[in-house]
C-alpha positions as a LaTeX table, in Angstrom:
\begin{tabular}{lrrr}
\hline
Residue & $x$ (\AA) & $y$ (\AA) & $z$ (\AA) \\
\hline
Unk1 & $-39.41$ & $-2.55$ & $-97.73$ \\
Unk2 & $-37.46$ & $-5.47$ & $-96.05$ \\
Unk3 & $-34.21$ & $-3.84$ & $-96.83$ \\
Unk4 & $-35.85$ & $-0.64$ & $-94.50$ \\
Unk5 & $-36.95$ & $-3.15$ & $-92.01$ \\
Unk6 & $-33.56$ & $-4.67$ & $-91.85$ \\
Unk7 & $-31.72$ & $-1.65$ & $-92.20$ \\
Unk8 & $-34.10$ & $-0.52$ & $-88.95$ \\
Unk9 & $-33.11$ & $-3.18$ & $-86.73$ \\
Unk10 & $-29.54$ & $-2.88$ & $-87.01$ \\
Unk11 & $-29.95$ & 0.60 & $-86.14$ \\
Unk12 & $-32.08$ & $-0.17$ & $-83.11$ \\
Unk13 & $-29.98$ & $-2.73$ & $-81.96$ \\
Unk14 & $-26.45$ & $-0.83$ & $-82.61$ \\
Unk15 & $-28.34$ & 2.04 & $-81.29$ \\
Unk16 & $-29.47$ & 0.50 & $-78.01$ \\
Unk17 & $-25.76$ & $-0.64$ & $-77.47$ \\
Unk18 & $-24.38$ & 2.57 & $-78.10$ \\
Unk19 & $-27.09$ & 4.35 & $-75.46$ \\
Unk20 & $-26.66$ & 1.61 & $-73.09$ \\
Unk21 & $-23.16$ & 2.63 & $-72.67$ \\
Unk22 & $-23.67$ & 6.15 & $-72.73$ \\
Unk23 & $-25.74$ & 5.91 & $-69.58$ \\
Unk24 & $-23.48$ & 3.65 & $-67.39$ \\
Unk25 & $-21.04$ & 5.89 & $-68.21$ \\
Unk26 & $-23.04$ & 9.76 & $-67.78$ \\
Unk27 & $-25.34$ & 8.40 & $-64.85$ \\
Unk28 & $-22.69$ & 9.03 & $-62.44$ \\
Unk29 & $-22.21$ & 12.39 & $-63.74$ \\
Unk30 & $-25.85$ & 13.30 & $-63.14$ \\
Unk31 & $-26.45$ & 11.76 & $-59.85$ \\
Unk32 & $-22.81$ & 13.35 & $-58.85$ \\
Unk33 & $-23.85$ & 16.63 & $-60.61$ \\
Unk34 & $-27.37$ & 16.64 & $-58.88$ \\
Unk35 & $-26.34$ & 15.35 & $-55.63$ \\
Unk36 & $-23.28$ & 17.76 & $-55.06$ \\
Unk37 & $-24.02$ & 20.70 & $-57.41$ \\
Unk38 & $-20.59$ & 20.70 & $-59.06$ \\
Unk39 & $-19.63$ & 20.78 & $-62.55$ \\
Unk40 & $-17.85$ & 18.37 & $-63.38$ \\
Unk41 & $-16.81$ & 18.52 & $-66.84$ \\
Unk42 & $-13.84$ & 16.05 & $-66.44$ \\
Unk43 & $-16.24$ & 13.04 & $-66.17$ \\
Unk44 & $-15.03$ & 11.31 & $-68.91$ \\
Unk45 & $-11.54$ & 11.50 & $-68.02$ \\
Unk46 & $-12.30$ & 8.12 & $-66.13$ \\
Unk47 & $-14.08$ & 6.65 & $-68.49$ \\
Unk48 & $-10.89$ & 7.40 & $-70.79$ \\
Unk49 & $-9.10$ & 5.63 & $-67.38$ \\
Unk50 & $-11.02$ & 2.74 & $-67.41$ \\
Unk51 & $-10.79$ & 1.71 & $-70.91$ \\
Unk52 & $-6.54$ & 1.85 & $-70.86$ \\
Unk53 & $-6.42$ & $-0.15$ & $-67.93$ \\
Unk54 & $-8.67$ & $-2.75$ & $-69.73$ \\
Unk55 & $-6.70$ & $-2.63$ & $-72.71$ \\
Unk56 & $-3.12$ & $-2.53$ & $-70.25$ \\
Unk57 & $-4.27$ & $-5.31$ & $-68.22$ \\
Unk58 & $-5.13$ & $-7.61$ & $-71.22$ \\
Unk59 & $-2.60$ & $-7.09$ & $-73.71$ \\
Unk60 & 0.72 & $-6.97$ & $-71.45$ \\
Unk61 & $-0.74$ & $-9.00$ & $-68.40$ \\
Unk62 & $-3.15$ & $-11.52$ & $-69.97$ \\
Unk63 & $-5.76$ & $-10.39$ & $-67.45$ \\
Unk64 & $-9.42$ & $-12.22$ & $-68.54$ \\
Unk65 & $-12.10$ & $-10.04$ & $-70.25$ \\
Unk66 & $-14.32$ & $-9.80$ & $-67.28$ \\
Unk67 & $-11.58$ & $-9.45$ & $-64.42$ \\
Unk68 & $-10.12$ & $-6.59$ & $-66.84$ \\
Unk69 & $-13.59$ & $-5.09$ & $-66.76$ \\
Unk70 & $-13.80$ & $-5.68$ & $-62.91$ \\
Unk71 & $-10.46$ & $-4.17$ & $-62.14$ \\
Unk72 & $-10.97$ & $-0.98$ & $-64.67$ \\
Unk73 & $-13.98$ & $-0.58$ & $-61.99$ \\
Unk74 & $-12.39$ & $-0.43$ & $-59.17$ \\
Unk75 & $-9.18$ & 0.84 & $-59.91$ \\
Unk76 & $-11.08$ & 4.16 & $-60.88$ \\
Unk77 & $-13.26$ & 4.70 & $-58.46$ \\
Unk78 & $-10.51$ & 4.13 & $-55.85$ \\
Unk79 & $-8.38$ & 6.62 & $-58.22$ \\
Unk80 & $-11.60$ & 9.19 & $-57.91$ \\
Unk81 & $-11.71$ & 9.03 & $-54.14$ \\
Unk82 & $-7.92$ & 9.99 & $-53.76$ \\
Unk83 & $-9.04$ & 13.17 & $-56.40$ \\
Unk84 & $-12.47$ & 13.61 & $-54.55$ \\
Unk85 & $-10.42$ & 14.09 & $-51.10$ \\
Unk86 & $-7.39$ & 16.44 & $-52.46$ \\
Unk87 & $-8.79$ & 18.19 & $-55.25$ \\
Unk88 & $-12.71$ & 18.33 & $-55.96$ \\
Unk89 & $-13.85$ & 18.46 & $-51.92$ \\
Unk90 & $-11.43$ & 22.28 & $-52.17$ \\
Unk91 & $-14.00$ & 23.88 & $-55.31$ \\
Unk92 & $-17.30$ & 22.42 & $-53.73$ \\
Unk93 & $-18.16$ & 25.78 & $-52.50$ \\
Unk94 & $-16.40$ & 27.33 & $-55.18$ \\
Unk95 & $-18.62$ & 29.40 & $-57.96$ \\
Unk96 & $-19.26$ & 27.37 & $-61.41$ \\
Unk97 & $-16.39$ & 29.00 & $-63.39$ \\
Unk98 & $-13.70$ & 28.13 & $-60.95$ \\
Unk99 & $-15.44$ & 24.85 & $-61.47$ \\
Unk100 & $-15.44$ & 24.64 & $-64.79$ \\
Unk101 & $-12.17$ & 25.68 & $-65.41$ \\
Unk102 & $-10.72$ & 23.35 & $-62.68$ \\
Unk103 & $-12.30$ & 20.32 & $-64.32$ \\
Unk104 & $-11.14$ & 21.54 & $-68.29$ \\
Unk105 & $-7.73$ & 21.70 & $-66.79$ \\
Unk106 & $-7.95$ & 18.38 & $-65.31$ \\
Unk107 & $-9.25$ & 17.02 & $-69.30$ \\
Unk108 & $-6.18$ & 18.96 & $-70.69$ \\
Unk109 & $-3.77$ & 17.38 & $-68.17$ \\
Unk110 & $-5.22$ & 13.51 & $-68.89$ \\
Unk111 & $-4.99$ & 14.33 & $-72.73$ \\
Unk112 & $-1.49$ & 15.07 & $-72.47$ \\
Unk113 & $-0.35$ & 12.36 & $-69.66$ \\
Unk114 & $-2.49$ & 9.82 & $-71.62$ \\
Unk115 & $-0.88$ & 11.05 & $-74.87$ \\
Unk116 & 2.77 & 10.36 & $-73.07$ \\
Unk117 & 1.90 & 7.16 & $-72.06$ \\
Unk118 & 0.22 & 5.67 & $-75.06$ \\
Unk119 & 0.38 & 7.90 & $-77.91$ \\
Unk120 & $-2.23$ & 9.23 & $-80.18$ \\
Unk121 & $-3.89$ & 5.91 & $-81.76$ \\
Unk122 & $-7.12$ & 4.52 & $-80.42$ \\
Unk123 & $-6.05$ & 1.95 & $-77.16$ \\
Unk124 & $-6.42$ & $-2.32$ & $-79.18$ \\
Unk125 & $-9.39$ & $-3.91$ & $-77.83$ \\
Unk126 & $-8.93$ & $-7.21$ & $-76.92$ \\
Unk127 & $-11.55$ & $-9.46$ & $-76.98$ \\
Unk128 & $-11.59$ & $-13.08$ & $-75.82$ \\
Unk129 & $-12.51$ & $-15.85$ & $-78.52$ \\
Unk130 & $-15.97$ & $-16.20$ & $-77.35$ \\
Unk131 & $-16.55$ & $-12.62$ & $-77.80$ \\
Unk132 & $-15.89$ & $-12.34$ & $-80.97$ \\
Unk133 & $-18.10$ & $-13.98$ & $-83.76$ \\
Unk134 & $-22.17$ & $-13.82$ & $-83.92$ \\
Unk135 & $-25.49$ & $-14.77$ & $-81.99$ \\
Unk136 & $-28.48$ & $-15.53$ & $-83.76$ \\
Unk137 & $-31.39$ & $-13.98$ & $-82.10$ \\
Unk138 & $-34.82$ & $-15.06$ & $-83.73$ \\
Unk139 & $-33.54$ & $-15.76$ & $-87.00$ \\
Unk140 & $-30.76$ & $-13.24$ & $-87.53$ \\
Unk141 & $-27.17$ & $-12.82$ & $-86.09$ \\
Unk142 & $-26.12$ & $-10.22$ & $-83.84$ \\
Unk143 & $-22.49$ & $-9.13$ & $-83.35$ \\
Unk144 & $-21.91$ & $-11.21$ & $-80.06$ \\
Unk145 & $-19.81$ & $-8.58$ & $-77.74$ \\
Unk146 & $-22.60$ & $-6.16$ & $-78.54$ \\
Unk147 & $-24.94$ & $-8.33$ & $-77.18$ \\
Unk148 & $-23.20$ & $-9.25$ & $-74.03$ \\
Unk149 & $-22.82$ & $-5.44$ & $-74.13$ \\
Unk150 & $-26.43$ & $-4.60$ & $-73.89$ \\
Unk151 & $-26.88$ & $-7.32$ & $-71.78$ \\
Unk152 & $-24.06$ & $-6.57$ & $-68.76$ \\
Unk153 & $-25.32$ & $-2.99$ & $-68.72$ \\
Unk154 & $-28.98$ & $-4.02$ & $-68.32$ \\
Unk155 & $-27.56$ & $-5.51$ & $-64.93$ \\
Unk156 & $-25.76$ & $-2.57$ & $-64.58$ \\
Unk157 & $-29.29$ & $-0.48$ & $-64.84$ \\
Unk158 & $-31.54$ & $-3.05$ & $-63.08$ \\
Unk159 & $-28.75$ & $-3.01$ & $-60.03$ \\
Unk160 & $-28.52$ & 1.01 & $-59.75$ \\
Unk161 & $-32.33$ & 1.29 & $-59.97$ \\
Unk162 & $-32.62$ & $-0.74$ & $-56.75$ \\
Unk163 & $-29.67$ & 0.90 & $-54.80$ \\
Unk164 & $-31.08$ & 3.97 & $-55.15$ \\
Unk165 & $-34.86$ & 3.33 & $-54.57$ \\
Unk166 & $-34.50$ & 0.29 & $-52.03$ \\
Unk167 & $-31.42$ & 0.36 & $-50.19$ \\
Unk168 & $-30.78$ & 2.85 & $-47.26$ \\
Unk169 & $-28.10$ & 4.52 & $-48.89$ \\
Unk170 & $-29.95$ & 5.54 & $-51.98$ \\
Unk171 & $-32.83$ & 6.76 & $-49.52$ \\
Unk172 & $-30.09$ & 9.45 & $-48.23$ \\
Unk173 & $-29.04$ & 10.40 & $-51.54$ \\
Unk174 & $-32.66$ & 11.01 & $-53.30$ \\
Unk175 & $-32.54$ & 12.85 & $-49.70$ \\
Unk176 & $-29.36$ & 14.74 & $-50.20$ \\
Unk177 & $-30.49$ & 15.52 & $-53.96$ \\
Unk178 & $-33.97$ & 17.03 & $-52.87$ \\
Unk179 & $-32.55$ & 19.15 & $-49.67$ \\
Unk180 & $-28.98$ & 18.68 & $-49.17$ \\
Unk181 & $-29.21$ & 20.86 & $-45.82$ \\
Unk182 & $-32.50$ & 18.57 & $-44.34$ \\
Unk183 & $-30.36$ & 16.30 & $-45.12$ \\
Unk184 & $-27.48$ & 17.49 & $-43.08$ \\
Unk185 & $-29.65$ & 18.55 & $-40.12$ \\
Unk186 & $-31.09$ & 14.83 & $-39.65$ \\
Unk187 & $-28.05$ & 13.48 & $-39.49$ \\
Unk188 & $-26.96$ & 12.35 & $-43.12$ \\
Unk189 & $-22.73$ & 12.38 & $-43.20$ \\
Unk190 & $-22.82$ & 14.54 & $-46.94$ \\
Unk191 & $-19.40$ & 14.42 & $-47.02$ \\
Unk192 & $-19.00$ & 10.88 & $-46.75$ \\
Unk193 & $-21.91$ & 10.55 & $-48.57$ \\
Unk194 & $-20.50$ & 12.60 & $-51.48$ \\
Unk195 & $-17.53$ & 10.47 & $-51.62$ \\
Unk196 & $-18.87$ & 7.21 & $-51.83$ \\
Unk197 & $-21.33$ & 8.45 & $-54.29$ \\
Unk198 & $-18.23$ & 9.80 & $-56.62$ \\
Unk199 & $-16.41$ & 6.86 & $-56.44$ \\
Unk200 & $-19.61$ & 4.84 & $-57.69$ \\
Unk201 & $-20.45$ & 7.39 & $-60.29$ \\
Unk202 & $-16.42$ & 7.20 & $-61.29$ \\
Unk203 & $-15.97$ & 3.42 & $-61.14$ \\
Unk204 & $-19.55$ & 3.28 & $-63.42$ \\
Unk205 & $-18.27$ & 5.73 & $-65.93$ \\
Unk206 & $-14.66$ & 3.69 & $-66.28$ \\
Unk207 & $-16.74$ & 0.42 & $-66.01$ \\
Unk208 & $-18.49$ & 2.14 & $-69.18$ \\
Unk209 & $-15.65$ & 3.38 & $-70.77$ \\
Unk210 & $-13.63$ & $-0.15$ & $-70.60$ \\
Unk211 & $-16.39$ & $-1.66$ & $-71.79$ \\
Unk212 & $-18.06$ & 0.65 & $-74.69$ \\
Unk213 & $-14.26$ & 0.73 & $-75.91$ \\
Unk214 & $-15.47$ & $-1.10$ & $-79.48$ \\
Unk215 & $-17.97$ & 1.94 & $-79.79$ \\
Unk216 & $-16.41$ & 5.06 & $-78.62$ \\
Unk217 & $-12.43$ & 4.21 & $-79.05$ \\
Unk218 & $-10.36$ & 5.51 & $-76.24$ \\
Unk219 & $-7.53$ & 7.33 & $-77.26$ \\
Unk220 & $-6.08$ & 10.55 & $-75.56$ \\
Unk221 & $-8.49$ & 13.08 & $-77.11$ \\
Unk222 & $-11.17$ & 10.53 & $-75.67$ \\
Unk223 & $-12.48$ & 12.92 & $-72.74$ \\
Unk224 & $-12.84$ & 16.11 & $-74.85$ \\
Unk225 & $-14.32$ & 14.25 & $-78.00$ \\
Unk226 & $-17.19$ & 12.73 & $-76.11$ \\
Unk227 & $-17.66$ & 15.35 & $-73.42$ \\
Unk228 & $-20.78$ & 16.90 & $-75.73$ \\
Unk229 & $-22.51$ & 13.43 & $-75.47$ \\
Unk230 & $-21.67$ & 12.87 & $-71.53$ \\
Unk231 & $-23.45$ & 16.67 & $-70.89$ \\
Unk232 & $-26.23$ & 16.34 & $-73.64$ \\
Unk233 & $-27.55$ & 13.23 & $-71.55$ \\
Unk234 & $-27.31$ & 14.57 & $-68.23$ \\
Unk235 & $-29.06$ & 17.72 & $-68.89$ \\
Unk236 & $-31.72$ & 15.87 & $-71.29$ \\
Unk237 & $-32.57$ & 13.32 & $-68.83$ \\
Unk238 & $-32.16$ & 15.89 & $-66.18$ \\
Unk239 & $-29.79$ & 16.26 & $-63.19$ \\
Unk240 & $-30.36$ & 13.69 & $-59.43$ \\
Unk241 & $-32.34$ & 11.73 & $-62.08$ \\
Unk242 & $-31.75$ & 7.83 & $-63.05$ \\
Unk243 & $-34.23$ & 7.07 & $-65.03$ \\
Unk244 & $-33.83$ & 10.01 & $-66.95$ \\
Unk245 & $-30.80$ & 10.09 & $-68.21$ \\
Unk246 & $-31.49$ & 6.25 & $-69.34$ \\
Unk247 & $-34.56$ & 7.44 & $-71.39$ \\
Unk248 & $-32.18$ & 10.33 & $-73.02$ \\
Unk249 & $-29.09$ & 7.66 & $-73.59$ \\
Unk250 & $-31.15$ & 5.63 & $-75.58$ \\
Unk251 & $-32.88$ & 7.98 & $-77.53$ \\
Unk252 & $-29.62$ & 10.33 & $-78.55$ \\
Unk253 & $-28.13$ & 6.54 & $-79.26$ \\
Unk254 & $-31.01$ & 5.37 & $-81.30$ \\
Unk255 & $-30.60$ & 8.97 & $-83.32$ \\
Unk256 & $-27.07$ & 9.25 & $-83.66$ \\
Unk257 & $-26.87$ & 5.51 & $-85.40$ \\
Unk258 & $-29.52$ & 6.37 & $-87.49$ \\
Unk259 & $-28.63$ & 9.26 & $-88.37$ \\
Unk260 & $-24.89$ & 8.15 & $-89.18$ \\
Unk261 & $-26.40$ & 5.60 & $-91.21$ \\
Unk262 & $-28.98$ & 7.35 & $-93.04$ \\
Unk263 & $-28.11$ & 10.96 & $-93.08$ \\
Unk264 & $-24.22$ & 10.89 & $-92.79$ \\
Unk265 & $-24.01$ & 14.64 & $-94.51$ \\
Unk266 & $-25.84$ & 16.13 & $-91.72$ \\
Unk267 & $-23.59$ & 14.70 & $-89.16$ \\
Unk268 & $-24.83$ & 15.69 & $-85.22$ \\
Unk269 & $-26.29$ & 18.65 & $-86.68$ \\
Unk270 & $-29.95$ & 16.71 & $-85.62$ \\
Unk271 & $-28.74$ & 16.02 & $-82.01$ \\
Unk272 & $-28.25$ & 18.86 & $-81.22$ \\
Unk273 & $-30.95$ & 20.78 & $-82.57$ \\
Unk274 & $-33.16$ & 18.23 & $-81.04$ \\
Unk275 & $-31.54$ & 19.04 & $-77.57$ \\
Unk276 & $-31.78$ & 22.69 & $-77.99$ \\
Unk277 & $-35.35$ & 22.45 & $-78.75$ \\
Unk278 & $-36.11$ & 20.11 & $-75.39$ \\
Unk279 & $-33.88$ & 22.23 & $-73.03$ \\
Unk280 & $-35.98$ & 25.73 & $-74.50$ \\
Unk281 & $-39.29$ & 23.34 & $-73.49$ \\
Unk282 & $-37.68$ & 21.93 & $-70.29$ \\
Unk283 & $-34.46$ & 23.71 & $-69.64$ \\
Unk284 & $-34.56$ & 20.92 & $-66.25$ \\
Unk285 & $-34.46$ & 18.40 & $-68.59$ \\
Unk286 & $-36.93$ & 15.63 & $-68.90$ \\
Unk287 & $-36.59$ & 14.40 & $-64.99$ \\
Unk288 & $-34.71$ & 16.36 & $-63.55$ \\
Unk289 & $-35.43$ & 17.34 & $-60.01$ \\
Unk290 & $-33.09$ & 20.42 & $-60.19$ \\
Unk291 & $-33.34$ & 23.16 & $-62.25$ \\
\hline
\end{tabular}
């Protein structure tokens, strides 16, 4: 019985790491996906971005840890904005196939420049001193980069929740989500609005990506390998959503440890029954406010 009960908190905890960074990185996706109504499957081609430029910046330019992590932000979401403006702004009135092909050719393209660039092995995470050994939280130690892990992205969770429910600007994008064209006719700027949004969304998922790089290793197969995960939160926790998706990181986190560590034969095999079941009962997901 204490061997269960330990054996259960390790999976909680490694669990609640793992979802934690599956929602910085897919919330963008849904809010992006909900807000502008395009399919963007190449979402985790910046969190693939963000994670080499953390690992680039550190290893040949002895950047710090959390200026790495800062610049892997920004640097992608500026990177996004440049994309939003030439290449996704031309398919927003485009049908969902042109979409979806458009972004799967983007995810082949970043495969093979990232492949170029840095070969096929995982990208070395580099991880300052303090980082690196073990925090003992009420009488047992805790991997100490997973715990700053779970805690940064709390901050990250805690800061989006009140930009989008108490600031101005996430009043006209729960406003752009709901009606995009009331939106419109009272004034909103939804193309402006869609960019900033993007680059957000884009800087959170390479913010996630550069920082979940000791869970989900980037290498160049990174966005293709993951992309199952990315979509199986956003249309669990249900598109425009926040709190959602959260809800539906953590739980597909909390299953996919323990079923790794308990059931390893069965593989995902679990997940995704489980999200086949939920989308038959609520094919908008848990929150979603589109359908």
């Amino acid at each position: 019985m204490q061997a269960f009960a330990s054996s259960l908190v390790s999976v909680l905890f490694h669990g609640i790491a793992y979802g934690m960074i599956l929602y910085v990185i897919s919330v963008g996706l849904s809010v992006t996906m909900g807000l502008m109504g395009f399919v963007n499957l190449a979402h985790g081609v910046f969190a693939m971005a963000g994670g080499l430029l953390l690992s680039t910046a550190m290893a040949k330019y002895a950047v710090p840890f959390p200026l790495a992590l800062l610049l892997a932000f920004v640097v992608v979401a500026l990177g996004s904005v440049v994309l939003e403006r030439l290449l996704y702004s031309k398919l927003y009135s485009a049908g969902e196939l042109a979409q979806v092909l458009f972004t799967m050719g983007l995810i082949f393209i970043s495969i093979a420049i990232a492949r170029q660039l840095y070969g096929t092995q995982a990208a070395p995470v580099f991880l300052p001193d303090y980082l690196k050994g073990q925090i003992n939280i009420l009488g047992r130690d805790f991997p100490a980069f997973r715990v700053v892990l779970i805690f940064i992205s709390a901050i990250i969770v805690v800061t989006l929740w009140f930009g989008v429910e108490r600031t101005r600007w996430g009043a006209m994008v729960r406003a752009a989500v709901d009606n995009r064209d009331m939106a419109q006719s009272v004034g909103i700027n939804t193309n402006r609005l869609f960019m900033v949004t993007f680059a957000l969304g884009s800087g959170l998922a390479g913010l996630g990506g550069a920082l979940g790089s000791d869970i989900l290793p980037v290498q160049s197969t990174y966005p293709l390998e993951n992309l199952v995960y990315f979509m199986i939160v956003v249309a669990v926790g249900g598109l425009g959503s926040l709190s959602g998706p959260f809800i539906a990181a953590l739980m597909i986190g909390i299953a996919d440890t323990a079923t790794k560590y308990w059931f390893p034969e069965l593989g995902a095999f679990l997940i995704y029954a489980a999200t086949i079941g939920l989308l038959l009962w609520r094919p908008q997901g848990l929150f979603g406010v589109r359908s």
